[in-house]
Structures are given as C-alpha cells and as structure tokens.
C-alpha positions in Angstrom: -68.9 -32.3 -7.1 -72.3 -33.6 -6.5 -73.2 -35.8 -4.4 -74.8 -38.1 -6.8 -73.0 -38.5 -9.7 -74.4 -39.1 -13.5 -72.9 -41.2 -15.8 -74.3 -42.1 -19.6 -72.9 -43.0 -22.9 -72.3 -41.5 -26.3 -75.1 -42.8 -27.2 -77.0 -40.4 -25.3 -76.1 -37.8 -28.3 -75.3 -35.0 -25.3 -72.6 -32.7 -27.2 -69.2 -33.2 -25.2 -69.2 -29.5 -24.7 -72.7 -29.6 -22.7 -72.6 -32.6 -20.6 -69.1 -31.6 -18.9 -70.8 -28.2 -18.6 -73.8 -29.7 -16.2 -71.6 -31.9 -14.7 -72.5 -35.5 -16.3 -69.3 -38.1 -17.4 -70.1 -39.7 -20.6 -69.0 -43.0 -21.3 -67.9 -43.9 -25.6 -69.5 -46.3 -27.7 -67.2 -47.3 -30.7 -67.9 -46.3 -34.2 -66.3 -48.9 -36.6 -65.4 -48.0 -40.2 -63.8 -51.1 -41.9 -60.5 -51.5 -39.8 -60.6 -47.9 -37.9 -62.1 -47.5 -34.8 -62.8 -44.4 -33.1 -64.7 -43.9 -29.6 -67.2 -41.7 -29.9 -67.5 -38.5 -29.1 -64.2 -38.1 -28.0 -61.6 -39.3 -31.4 -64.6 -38.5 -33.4 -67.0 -35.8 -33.6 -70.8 -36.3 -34.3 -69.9 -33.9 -37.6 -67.0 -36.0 -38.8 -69.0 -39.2 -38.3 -71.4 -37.8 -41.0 -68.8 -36.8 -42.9 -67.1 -40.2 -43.1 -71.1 -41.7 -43.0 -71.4 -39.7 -47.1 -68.2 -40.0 -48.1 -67.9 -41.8 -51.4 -66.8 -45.2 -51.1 -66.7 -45.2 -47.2 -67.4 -48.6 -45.7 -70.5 -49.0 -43.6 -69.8 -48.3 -40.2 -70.7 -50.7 -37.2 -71.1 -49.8 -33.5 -69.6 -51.5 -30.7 -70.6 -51.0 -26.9 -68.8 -49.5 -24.5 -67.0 -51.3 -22.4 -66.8 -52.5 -18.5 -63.5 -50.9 -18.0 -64.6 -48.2 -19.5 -67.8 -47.9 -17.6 -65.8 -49.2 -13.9 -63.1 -46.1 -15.0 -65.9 -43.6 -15.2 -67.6 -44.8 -12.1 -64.2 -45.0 -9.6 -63.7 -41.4 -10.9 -66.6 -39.9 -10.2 -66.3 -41.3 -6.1 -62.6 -40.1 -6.5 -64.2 -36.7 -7.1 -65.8 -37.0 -4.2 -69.2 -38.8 -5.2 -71.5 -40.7 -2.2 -73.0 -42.4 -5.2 -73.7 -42.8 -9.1 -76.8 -42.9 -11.8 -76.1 -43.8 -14.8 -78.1 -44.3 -17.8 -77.6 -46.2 -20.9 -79.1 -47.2 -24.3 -81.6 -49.6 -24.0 -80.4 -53.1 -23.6 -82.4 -54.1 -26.5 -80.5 -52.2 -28.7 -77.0 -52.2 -27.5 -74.6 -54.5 -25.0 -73.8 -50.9 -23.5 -76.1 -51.7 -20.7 -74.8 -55.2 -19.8 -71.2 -53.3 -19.7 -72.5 -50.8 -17.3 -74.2 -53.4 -14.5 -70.8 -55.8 -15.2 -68.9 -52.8 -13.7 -71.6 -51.8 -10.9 -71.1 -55.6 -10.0 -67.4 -54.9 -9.7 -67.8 -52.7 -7.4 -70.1 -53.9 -5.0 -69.2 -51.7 -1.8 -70.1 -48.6 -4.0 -73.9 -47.3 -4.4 -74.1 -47.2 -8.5 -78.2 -47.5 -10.3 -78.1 -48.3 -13.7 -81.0 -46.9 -15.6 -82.0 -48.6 -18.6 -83.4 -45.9 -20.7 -84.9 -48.2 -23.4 -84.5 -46.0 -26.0 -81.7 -43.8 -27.6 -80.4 -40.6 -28.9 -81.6 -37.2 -27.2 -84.8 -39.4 -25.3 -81.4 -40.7 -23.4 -80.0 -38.0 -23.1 -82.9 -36.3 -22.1 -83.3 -38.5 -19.0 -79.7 -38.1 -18.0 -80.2 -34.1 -17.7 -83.4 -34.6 -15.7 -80.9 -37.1 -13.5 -78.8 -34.1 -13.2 -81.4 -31.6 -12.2 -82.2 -33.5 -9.4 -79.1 -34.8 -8.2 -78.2 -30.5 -7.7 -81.7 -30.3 -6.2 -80.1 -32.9 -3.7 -82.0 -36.4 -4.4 -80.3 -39.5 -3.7 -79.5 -42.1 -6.0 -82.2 -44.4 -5.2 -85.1 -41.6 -6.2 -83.2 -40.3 -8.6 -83.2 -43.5 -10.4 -86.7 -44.6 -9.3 -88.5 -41.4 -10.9 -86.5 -41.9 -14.1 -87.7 -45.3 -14.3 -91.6 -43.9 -13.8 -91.2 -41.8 -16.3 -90.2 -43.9 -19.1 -93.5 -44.3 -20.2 -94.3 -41.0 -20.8 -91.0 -40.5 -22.6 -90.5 -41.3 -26.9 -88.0 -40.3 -29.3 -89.7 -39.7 -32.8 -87.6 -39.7 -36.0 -88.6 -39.1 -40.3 -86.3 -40.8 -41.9 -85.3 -39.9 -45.7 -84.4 -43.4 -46.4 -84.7 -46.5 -45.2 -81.6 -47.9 -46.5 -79.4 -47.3 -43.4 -82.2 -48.8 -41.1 -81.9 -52.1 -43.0 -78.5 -52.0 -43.5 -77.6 -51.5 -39.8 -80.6 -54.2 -38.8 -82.7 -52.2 -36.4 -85.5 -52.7 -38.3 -87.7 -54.1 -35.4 -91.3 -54.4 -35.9 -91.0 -52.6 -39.3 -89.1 -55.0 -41.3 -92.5 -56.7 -42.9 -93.0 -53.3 -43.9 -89.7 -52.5 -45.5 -91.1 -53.0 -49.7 -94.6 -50.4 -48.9 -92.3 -47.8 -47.8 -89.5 -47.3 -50.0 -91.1 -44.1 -51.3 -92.5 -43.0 -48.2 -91.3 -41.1 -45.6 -92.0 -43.0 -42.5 -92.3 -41.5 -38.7 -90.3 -43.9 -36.9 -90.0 -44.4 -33.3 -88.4 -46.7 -30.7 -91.1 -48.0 -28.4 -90.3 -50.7 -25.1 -86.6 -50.6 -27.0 -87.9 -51.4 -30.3 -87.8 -49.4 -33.9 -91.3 -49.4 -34.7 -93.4 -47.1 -37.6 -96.0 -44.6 -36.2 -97.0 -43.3 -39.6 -96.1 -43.8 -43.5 -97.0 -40.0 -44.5 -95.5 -39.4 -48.7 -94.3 -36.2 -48.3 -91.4 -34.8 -45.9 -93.7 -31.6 -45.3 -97.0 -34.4 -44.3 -94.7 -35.8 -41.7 -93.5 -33.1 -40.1 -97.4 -32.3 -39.4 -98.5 -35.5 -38.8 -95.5 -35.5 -36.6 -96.4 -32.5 -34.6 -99.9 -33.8 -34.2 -99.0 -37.5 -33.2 -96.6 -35.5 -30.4 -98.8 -33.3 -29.2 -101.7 -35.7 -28.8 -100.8 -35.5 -25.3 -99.8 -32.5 -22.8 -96.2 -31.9 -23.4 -93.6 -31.4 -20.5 -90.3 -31.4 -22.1 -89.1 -31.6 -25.6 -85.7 -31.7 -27.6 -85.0 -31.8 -31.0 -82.6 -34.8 -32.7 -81.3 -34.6 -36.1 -78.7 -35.0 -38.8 -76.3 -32.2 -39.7 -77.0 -29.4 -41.8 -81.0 -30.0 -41.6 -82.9 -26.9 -42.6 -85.7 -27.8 -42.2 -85.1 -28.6 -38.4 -85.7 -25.0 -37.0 -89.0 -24.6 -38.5 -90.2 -28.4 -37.3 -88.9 -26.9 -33.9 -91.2 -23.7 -34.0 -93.8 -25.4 -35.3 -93.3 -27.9 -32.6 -92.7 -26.1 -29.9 -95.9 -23.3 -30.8 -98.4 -26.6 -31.0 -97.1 -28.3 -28.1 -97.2 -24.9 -25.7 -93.5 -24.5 -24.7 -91.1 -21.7 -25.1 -88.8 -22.4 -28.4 -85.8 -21.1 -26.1 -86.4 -24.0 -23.7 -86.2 -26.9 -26.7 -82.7 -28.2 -26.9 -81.4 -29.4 -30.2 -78.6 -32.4 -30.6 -76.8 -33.5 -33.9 -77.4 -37.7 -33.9 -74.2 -39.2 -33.7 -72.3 -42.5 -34.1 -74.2 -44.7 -32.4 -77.6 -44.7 -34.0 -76.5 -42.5 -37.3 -75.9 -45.3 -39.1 -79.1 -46.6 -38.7 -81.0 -43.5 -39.6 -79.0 -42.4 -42.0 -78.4 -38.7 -43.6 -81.9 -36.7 -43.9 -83.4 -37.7 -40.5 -84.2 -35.4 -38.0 -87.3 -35.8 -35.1 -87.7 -34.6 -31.8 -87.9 -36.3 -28.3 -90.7 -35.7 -26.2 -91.4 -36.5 -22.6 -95.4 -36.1 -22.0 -97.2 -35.3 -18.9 -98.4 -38.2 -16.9 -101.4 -39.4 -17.4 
C-alpha cells in the first residue's frame, strides 16, 4: 500500500480493471433508469449502460452523486490498508454534488490527512489527473504536493468531445454556455468541451470527418504532454482520430490510453461521441 492513497469516482471513466491495477479506489456514481438504480461501474458496466442508453423504449437515465458514506467507506479503508494519507479527485462541483459528498466525508474525519481535488471537469480529463496522482504518490510525494501540482495543472488540462447529436446534451441539461446555440447546430457536429466546469462549444464544423481535423488542430495548438482518448462504444472511427492525434501532437500512439464514457456523463453525450483529453505543456 502506498503511502498516499488515491481515491476518485466513476465518473472518472477509469475501467474497474485498470484503476485497481495501479492501485486507485474508485468511488460509484448512480445511474438511474426509471425505478432501477445501479452504482456505477460496479452493478453496471460502461458497455451495458450503452446498451440500456439504445435500447428501444428505455427511459432516460439520470445520475445521482455518490455518496458521503460511500466516500467516508473508501477513505477509512484505504488508512486500514495502511495509508498515512488520501487524494482524491472528483467531478467538478459544477457538474455533480459528487464533490460536496467527498469534503462532507473528509470533514468526518478530521484527525485523518484527506485533499479533495476538484478536477472541474469529467470523464478521462478526471481520470487522467487521478493516474498522474498515482504516479507520484509511488514516486513518494505527499498528499499536500500531490494535490497542489494537480491543482496547477488544471489549466493546462481539457477534455474535448464531437458529439453526433445534441439531443442527449439537452435532454440531460448540461447545456452550459451552448444552450443559445442549441437551434444553429442541429445539423452540425459541434466540438464540445468543458471549460472552468462548464459545457461550452469550441467549434460548429458540418461534417464528422471536419471535426476530427479541426479537432486535432484546436488540440495541438499547443505542445502536448499527455493525451487519452474518450468515447462511446463501438466507435470506428476512434483509432484513426487517435493516430491522427497522436502523429500531430508528437507522442507515441502506444502511450495514448483509450476509455469507453460511462454512466455518468453518457447520457449527456449521447451514442456517437468520442474526443480525446489532453493535458498541454505549461505555458
């Protein structure tokens, strides 16, 4: 066991599989379809979430956040392991009551050194930041820089997605900034981003094949450090945004992780959306 721990939620979009394999506890979210609720990740899969998400007739699913208990169980494990402290990072508090949860359990247990991190944004940019949390917490930073260099590098950090539709962003009402722009786009196929924890539009290119360019270009406007793909299931398309990507931008494909958007933000997005996460260089 380390001696900083890392905790994040489901949101994060880390397969199961892969974050107990590098050592990081991940927290559910609840996926809500009409009067079933699964926690994520763990009664539901980020495939049968899509599957459910298409099938015919399914209800619109809602998210809930994760809880305090469920947060205050993760964190008294991990110092039952043997933890000297905890990092955890969450979707941003803009977007979710997940954060809230996660400093209401911190405050419960106030003769234990837990940082919460919020990541303000979602998806594989969160779960992104949790790994590098992990890389340094085996290098053997504490808790306090380990959460003080994640914080400076939120700035340099930006999930990206193309959306197919807009349907599900409206729908699920994380619309943000874009909302006034909702009726100009309905046969586009925007670049969306979340920016300071809000959806916003980068670009409205017409054709899926003009925003994967303008995509790679908008991404690699800066020097890239880091980069991860995010996407629904069964994208074809993904693997050739990816070399494309990862040729333009400079880094070896091998070292650009790929993550299947799950529960907690699939709704929003909706089937056909795929995007990558990039964290720049400082400037």
């Amino acid at each position: 066991m380390r001696r900083v721990a890392i905790v994040t939620d489901s949101a994060s979009d880390l397969d199961p599989a892969l974050a107990a394999a590098e050592g990081i506890t991940l927290v559910p979210l609840i996926a809500i379809f009409g009067d079933d609720e699964y926690r994520a990740g763990v009664d539901m899969s980020a495939r049968e979430f899509w599957a459910r998400l298409t099938a015919p007739g399914a209800p619109f699913p809602r998210t809930a956040a994760a809880s305090a208990g469920a947060f205050q169980e993760a964190f008294e494990a991990c110092f039952r392991d043997g933890a000297e402290a905890v990092v955890c990072v969450t979707v941003a508090g803009t977007l979710s009551a997940t954060l809230k949860s996660a400093q209401m359990a911190r405050d419960a247990l106030l003769d234990r050194e837990i940082h919460v991190v919020d990541s303000w944004t979602a998806s594989a940019a969160e779960g992104m930041l949790a790994r590098m949390a992990a890389e340094m917490a085996d290098r053997g930073a504490s808790a306090a820089e380990i959460a003080a260099e994640l914080e400076r590098r939120l700035p340099d950090l930006r999930l990206f997605l193309i959306l197919d539709t807009l349907d599900y962003l409206v729908r699920g009402g994380r619309i943000g900034r874009a909302r006034a722009l909702v009726g100009a786009m309905l046969s586009l196929k925007p670049i969306m981003a979340v920016i300071d924890g809000i959806v916003d539009v980068v670009d409205r290119p017409r054709t899926r094949t003009r925003a994967r360019q303008r995509l790679i270009e908008v991404i690699t406007a800066r020097p890239v450090e880091r980069l991860a793909l995010a996407h629904a299931p069964d994208m074809a398309e993904v693997d050739l945004f990816g070399d494309e990507l990862a040729r333009a931008a400079g880094i070896e494909r091998s070292a650009v992780t790929t993550s299947i958007i799950g529960a907690s933000i699939g709704p929003h997005v909706g089937p056909g959306a795929y995007g990558a996460v990039v964290l720049w260089r400082p400037q």
